[in-house]
PDB file of N, CA, C, O and CB in Angstrom:
ATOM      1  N   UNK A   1     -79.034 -21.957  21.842  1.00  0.00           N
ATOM      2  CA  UNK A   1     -80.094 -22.661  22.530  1.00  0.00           C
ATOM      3  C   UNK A   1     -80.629 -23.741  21.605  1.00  0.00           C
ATOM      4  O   UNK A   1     -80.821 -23.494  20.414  1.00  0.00           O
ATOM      5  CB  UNK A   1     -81.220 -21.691  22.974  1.00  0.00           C
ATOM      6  N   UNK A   2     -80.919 -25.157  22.233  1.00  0.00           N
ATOM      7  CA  UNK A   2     -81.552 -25.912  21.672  1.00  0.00           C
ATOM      8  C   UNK A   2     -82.630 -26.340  21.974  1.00  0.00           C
ATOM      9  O   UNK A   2     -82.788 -26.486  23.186  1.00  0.00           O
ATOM     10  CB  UNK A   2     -81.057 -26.573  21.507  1.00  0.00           C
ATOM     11  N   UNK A   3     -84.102 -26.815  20.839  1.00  0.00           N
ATOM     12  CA  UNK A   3     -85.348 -26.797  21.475  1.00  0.00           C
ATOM     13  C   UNK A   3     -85.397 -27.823  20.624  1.00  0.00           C
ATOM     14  O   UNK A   3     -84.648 -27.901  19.650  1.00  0.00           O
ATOM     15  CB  UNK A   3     -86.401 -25.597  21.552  1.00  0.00           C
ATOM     16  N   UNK A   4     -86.550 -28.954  21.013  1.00  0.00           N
ATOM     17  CA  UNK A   4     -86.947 -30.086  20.911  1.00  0.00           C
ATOM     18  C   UNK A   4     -88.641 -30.372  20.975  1.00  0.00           C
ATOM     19  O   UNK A   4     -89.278 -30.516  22.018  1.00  0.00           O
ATOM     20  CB  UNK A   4     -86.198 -30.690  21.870  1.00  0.00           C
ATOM     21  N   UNK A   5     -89.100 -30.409  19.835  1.00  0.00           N
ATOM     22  CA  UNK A   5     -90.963 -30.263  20.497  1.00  0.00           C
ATOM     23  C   UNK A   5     -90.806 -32.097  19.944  1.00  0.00           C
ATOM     24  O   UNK A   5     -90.224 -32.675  19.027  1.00  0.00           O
ATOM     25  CB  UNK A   5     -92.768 -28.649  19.195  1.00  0.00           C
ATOM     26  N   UNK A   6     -91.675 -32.501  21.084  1.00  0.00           N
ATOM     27  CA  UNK A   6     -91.833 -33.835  21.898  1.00  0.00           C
ATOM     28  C   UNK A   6     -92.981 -34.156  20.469  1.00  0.00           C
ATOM     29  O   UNK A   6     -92.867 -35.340  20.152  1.00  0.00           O
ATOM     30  CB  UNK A   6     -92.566 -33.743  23.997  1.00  0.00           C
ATOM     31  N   UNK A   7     -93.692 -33.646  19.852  1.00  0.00           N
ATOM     32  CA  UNK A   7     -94.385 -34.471  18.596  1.00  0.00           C
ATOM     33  C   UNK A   7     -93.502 -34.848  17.423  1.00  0.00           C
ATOM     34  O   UNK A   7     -93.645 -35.777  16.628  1.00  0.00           O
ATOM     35  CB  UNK A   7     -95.544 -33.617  17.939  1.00  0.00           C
ATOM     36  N   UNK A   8     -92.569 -33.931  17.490  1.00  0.00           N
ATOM     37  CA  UNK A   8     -91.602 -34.189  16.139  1.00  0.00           C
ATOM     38  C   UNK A   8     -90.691 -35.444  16.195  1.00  0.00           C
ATOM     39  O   UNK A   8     -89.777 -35.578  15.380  1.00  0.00           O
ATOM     40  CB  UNK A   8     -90.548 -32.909  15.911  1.00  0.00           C
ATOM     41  N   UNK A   9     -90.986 -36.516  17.322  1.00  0.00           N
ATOM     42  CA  UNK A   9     -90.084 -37.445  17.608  1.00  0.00           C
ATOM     43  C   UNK A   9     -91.425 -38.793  17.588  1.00  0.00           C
ATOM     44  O   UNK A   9     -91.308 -40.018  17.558  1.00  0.00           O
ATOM     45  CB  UNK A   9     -89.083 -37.030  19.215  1.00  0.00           C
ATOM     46  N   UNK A  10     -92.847 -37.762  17.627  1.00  0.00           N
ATOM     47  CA  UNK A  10     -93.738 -38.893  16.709  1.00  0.00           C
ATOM     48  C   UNK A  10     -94.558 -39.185  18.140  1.00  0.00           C
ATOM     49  O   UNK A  10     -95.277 -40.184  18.144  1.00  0.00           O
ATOM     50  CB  UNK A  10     -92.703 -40.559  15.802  1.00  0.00           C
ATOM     51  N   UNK A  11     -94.502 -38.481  19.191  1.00  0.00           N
ATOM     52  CA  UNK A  11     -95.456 -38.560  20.356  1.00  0.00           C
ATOM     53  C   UNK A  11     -96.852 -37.767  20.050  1.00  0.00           C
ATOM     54  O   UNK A  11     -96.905 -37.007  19.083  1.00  0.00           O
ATOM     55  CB  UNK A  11     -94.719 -37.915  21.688  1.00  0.00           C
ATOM     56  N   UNK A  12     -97.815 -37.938  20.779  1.00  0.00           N
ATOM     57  CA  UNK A  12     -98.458 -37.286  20.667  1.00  0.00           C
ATOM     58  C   UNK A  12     -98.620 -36.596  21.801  1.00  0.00           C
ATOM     59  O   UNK A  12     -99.301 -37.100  22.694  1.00  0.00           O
ATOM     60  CB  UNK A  12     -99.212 -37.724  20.187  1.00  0.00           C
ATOM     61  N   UNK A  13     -97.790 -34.807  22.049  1.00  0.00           N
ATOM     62  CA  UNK A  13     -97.273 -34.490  22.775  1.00  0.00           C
ATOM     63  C   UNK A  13     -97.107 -33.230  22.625  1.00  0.00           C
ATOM     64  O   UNK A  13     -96.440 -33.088  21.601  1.00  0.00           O
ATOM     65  CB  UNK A  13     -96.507 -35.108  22.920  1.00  0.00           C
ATOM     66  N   UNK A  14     -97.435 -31.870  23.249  1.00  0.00           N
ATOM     67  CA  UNK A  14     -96.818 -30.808  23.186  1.00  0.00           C
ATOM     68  C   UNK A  14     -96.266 -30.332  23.977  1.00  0.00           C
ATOM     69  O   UNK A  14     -96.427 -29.161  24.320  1.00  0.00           O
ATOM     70  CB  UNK A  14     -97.273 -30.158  22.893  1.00  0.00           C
ATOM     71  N   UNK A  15     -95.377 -31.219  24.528  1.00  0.00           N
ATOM     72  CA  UNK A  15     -94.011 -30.931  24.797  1.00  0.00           C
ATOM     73  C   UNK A  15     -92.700 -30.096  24.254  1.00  0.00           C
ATOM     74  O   UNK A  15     -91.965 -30.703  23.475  1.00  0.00           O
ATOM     75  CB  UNK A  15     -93.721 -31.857  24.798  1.00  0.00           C
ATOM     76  N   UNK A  16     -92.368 -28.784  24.601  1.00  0.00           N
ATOM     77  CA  UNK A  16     -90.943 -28.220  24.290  1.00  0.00           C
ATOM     78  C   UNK A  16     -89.891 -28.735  25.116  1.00  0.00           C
ATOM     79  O   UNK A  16     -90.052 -28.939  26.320  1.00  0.00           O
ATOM     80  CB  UNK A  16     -90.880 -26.743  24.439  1.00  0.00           C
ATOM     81  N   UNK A  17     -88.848 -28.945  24.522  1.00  0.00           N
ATOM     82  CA  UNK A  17     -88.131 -28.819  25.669  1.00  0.00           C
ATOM     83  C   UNK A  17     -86.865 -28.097  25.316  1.00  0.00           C
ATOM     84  O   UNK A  17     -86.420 -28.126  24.168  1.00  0.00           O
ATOM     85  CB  UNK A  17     -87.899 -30.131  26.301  1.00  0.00           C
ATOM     86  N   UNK A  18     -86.477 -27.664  25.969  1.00  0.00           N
ATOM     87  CA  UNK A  18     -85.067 -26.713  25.690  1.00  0.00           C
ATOM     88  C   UNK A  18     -83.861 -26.699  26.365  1.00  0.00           C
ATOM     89  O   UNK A  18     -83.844 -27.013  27.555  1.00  0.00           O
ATOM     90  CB  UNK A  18     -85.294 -25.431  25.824  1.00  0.00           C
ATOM     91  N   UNK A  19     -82.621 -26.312  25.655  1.00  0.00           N
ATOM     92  CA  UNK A  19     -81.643 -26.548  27.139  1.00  0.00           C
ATOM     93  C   UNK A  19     -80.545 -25.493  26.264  1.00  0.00           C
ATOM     94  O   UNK A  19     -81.009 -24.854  25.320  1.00  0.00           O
ATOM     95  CB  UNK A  19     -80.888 -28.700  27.703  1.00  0.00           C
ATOM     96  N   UNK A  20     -79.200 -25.362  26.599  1.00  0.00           N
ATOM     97  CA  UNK A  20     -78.226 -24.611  26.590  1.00  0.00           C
ATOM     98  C   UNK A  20     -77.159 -25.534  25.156  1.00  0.00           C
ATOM     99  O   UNK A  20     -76.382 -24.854  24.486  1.00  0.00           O
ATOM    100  CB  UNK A  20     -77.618 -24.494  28.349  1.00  0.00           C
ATOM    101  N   UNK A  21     -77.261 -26.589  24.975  1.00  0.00           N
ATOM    102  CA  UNK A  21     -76.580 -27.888  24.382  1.00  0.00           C
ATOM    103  C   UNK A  21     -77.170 -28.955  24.155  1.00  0.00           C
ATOM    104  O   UNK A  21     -77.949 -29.327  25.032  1.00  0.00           O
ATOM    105  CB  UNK A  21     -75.677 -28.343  25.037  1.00  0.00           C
ATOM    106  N   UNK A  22     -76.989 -29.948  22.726  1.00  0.00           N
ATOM    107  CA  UNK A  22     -77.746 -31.216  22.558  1.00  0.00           C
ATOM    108  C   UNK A  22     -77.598 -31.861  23.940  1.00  0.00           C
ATOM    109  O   UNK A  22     -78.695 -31.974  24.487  1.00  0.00           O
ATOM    110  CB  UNK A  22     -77.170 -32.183  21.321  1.00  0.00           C
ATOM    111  N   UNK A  23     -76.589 -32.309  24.657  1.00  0.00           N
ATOM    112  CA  UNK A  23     -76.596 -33.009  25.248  1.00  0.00           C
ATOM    113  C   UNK A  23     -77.464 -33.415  26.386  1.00  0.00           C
ATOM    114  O   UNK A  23     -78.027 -34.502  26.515  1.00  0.00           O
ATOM    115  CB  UNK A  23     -75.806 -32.892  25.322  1.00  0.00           C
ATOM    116  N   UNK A  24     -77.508 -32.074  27.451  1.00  0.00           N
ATOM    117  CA  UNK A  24     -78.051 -31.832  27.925  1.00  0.00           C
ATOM    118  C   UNK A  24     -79.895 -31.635  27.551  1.00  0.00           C
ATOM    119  O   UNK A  24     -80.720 -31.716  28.461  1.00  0.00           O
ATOM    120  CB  UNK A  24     -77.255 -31.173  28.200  1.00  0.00           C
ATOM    121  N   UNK A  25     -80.324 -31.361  26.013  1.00  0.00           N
ATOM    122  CA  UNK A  25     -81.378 -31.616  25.698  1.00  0.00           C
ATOM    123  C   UNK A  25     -81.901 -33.213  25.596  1.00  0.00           C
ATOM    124  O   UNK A  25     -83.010 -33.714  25.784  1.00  0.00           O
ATOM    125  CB  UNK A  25     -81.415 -30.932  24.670  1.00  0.00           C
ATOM    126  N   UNK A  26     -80.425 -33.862  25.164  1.00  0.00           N
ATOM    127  CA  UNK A  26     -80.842 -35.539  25.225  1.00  0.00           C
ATOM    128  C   UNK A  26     -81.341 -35.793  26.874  1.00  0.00           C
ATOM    129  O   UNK A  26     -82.457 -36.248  27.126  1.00  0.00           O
ATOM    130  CB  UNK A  26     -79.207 -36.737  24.794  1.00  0.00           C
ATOM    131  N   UNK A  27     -80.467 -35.475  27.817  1.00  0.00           N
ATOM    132  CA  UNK A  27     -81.123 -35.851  28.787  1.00  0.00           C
ATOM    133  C   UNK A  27     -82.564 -35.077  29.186  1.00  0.00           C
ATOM    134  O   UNK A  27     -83.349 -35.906  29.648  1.00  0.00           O
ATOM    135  CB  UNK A  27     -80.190 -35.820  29.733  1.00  0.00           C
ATOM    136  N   UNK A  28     -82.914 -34.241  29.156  1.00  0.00           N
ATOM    137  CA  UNK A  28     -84.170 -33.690  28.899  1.00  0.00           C
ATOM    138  C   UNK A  28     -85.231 -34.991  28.515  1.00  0.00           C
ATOM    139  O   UNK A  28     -86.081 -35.563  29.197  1.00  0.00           O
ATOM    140  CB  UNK A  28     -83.991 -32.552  27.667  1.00  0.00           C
ATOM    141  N   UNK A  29     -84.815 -35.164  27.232  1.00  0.00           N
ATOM    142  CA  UNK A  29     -85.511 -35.679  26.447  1.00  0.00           C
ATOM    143  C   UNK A  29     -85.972 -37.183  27.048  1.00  0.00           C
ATOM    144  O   UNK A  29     -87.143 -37.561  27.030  1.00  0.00           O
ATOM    145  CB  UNK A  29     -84.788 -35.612  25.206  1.00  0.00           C
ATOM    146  N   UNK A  30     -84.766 -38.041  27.627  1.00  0.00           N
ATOM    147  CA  UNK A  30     -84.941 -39.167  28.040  1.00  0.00           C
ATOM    148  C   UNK A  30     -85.783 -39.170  29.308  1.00  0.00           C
ATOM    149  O   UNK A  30     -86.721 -39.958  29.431  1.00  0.00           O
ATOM    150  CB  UNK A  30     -83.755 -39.731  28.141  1.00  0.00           C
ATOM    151  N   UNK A  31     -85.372 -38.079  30.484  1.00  0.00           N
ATOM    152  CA  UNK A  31     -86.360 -38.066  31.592  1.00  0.00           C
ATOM    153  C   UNK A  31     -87.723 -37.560  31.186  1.00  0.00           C
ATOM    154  O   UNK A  31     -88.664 -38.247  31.583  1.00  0.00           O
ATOM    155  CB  UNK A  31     -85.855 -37.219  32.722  1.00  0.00           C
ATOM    156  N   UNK A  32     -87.996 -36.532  30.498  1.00  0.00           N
ATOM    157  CA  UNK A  32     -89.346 -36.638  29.624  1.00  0.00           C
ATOM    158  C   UNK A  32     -89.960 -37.666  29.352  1.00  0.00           C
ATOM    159  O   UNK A  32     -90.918 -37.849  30.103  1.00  0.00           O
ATOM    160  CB  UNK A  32     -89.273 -36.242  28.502  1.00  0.00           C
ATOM    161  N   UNK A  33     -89.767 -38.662  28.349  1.00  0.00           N
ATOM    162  CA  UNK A  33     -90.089 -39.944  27.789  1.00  0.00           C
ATOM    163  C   UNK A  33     -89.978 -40.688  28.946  1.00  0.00           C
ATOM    164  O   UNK A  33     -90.562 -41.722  28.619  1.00  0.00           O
ATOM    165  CB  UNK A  33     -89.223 -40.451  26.622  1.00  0.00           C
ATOM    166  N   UNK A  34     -89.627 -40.831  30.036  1.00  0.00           N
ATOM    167  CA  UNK A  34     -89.518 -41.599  31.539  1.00  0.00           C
ATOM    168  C   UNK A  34     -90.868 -41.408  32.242  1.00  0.00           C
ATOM    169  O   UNK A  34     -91.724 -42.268  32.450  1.00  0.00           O
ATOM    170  CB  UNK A  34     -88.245 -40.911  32.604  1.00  0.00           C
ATOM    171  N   UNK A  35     -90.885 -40.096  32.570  1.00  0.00           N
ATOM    172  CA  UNK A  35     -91.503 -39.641  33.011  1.00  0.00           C
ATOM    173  C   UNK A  35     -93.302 -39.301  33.091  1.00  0.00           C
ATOM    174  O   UNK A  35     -94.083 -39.288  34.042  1.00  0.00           O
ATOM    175  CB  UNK A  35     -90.816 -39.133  32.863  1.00  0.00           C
ATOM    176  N   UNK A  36     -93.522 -38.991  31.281  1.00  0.00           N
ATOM    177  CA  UNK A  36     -94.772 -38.446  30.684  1.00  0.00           C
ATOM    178  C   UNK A  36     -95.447 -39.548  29.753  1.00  0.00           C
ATOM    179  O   UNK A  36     -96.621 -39.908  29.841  1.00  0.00           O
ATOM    180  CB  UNK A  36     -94.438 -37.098  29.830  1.00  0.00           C
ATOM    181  N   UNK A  37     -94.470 -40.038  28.815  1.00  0.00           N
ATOM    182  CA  UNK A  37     -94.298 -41.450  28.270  1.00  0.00           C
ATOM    183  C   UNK A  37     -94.615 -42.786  28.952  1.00  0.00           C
ATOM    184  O   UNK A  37     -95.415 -43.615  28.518  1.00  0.00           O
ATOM    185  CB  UNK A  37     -93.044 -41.562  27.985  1.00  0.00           C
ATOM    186  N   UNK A  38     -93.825 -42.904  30.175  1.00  0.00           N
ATOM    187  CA  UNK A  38     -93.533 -44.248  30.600  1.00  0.00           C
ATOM    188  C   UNK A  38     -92.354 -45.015  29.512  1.00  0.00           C
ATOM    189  O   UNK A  38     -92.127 -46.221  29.410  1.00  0.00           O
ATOM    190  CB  UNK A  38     -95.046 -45.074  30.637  1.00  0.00           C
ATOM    191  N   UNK A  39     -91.824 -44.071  28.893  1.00  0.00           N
ATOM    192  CA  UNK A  39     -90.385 -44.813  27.781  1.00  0.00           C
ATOM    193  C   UNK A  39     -89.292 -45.365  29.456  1.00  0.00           C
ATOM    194  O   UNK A  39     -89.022 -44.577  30.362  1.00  0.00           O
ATOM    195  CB  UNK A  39     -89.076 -42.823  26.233  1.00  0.00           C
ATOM    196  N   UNK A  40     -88.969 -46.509  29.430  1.00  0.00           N
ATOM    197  CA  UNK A  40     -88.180 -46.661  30.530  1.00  0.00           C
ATOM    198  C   UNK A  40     -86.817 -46.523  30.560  1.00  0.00           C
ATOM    199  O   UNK A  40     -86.054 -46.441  31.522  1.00  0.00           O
ATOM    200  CB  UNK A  40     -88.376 -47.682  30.954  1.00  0.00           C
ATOM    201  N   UNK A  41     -86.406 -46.490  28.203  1.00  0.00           N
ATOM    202  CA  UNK A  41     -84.746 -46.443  27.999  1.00  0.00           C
ATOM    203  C   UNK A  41     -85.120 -46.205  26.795  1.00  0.00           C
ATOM    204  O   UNK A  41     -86.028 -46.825  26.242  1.00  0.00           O
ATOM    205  CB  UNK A  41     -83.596 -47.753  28.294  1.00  0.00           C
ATOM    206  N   UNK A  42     -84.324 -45.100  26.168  1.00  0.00           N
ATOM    207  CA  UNK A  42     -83.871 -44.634  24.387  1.00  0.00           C
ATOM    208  C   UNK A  42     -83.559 -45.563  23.911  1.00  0.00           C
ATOM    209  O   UNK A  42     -83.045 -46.285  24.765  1.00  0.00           O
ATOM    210  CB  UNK A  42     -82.689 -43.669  23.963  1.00  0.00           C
ATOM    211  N   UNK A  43     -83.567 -46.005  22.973  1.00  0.00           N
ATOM    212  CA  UNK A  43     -83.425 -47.178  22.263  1.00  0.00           C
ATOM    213  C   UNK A  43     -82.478 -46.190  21.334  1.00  0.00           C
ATOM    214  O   UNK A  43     -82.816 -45.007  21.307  1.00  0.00           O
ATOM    215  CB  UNK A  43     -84.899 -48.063  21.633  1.00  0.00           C
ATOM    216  N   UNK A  44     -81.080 -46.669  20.416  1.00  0.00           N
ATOM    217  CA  UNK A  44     -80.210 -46.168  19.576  1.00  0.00           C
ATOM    218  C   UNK A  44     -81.581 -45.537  18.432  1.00  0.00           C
ATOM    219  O   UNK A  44     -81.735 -44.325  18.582  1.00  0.00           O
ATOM    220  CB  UNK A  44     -78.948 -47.475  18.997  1.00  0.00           C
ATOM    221  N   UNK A  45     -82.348 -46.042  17.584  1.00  0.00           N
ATOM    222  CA  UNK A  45     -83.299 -45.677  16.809  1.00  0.00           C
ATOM    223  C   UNK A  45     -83.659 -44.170  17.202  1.00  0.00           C
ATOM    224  O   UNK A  45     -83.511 -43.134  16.554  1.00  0.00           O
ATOM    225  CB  UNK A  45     -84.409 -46.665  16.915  1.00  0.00           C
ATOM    226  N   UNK A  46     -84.325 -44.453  18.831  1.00  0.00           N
ATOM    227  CA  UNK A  46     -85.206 -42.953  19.010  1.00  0.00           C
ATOM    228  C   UNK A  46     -84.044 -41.999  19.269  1.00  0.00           C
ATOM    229  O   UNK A  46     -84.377 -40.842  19.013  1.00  0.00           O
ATOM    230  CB  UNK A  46     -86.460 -42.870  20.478  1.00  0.00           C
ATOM    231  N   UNK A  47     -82.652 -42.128  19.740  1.00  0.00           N
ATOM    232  CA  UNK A  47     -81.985 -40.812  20.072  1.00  0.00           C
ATOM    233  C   UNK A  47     -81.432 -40.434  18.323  1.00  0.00           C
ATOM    234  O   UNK A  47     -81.360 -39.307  17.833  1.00  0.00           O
ATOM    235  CB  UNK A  47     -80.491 -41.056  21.483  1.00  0.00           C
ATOM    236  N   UNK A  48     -81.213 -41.295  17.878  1.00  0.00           N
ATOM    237  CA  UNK A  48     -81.097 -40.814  16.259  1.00  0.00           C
ATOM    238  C   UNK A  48     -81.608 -39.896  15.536  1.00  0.00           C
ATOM    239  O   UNK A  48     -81.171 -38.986  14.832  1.00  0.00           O
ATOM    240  CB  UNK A  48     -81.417 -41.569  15.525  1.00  0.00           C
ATOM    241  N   UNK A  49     -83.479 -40.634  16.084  1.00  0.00           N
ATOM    242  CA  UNK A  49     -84.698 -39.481  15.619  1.00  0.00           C
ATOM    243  C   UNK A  49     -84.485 -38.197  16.209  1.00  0.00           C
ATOM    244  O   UNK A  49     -84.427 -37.055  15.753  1.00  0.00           O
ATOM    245  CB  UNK A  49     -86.250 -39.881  16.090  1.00  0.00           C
ATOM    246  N   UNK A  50     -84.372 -38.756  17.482  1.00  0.00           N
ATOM    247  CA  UNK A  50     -84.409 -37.507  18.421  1.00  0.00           C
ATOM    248  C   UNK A  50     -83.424 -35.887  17.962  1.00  0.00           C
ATOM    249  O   UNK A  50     -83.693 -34.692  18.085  1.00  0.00           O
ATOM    250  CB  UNK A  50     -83.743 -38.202  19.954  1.00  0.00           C
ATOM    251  N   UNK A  51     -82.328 -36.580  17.455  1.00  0.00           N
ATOM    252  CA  UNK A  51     -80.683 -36.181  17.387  1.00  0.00           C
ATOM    253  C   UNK A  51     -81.258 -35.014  15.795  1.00  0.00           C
ATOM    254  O   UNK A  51     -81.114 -33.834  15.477  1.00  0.00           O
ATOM    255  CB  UNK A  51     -79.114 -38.136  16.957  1.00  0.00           C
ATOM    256  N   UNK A  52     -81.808 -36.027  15.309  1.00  0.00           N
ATOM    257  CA  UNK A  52     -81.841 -35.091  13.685  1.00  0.00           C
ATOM    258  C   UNK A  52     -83.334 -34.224  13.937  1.00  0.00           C
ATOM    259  O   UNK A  52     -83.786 -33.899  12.839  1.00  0.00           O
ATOM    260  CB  UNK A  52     -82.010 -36.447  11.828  1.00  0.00           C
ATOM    261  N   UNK A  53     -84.156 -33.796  15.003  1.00  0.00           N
ATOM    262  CA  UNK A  53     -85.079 -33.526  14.813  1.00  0.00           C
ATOM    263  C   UNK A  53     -84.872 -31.822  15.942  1.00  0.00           C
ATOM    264  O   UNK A  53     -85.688 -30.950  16.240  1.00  0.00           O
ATOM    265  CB  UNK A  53     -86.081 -34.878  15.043  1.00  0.00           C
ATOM    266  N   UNK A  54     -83.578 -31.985  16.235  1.00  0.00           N
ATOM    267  CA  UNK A  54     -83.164 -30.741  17.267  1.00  0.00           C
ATOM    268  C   UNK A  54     -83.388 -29.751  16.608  1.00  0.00           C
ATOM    269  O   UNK A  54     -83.182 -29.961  15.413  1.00  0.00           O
ATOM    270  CB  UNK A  54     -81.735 -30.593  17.808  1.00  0.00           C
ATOM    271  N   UNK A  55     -83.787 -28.549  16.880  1.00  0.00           N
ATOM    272  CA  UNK A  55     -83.559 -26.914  16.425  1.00  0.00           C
ATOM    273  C   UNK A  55     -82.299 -26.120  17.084  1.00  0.00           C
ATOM    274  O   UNK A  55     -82.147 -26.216  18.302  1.00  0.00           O
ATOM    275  CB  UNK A  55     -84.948 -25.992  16.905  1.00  0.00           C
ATOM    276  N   UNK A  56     -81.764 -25.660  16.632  1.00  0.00           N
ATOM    277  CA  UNK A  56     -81.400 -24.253  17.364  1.00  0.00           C
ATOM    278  C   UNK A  56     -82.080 -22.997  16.853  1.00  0.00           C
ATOM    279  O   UNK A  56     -82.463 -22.689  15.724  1.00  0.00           O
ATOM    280  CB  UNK A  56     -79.871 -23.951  17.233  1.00  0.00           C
ATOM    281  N   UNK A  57     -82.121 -22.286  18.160  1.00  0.00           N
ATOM    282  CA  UNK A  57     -83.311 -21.584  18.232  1.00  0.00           C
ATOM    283  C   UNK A  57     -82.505 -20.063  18.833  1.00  0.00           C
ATOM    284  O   UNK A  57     -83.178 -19.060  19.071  1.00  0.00           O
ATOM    285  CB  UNK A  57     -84.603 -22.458  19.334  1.00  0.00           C
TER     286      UNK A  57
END
């Protein structure tokens, strides 16, 4: 399992999010930031952050 808390990517946010695989946590992550954010697209920078800031849990 992979978990993702939405401050560790520098939001101010307590957001988890979790999924079965990074990948599927990236998309998590992007409709999150769509959604709660107003982020409209990942920029290469934030999935980087995003990428090194995953747990498995």
């Amino acid at each position: 399992m992979k978990e993702l808390h939405c401050k560790d990517v520098g939001f101010d946010c307590k957001g988890v999010l979790r999924a079965e695989n990074e990948d599927e946590l990236l998309k998590q992550a992007a409709d999150h930031a769509r959604t709660v954010h107003n982020v409209k697209q990942l920029d290469a920078a934030t999935v980087t952050t995003i990428r090194s800031k995953v747990r498995t849990v």
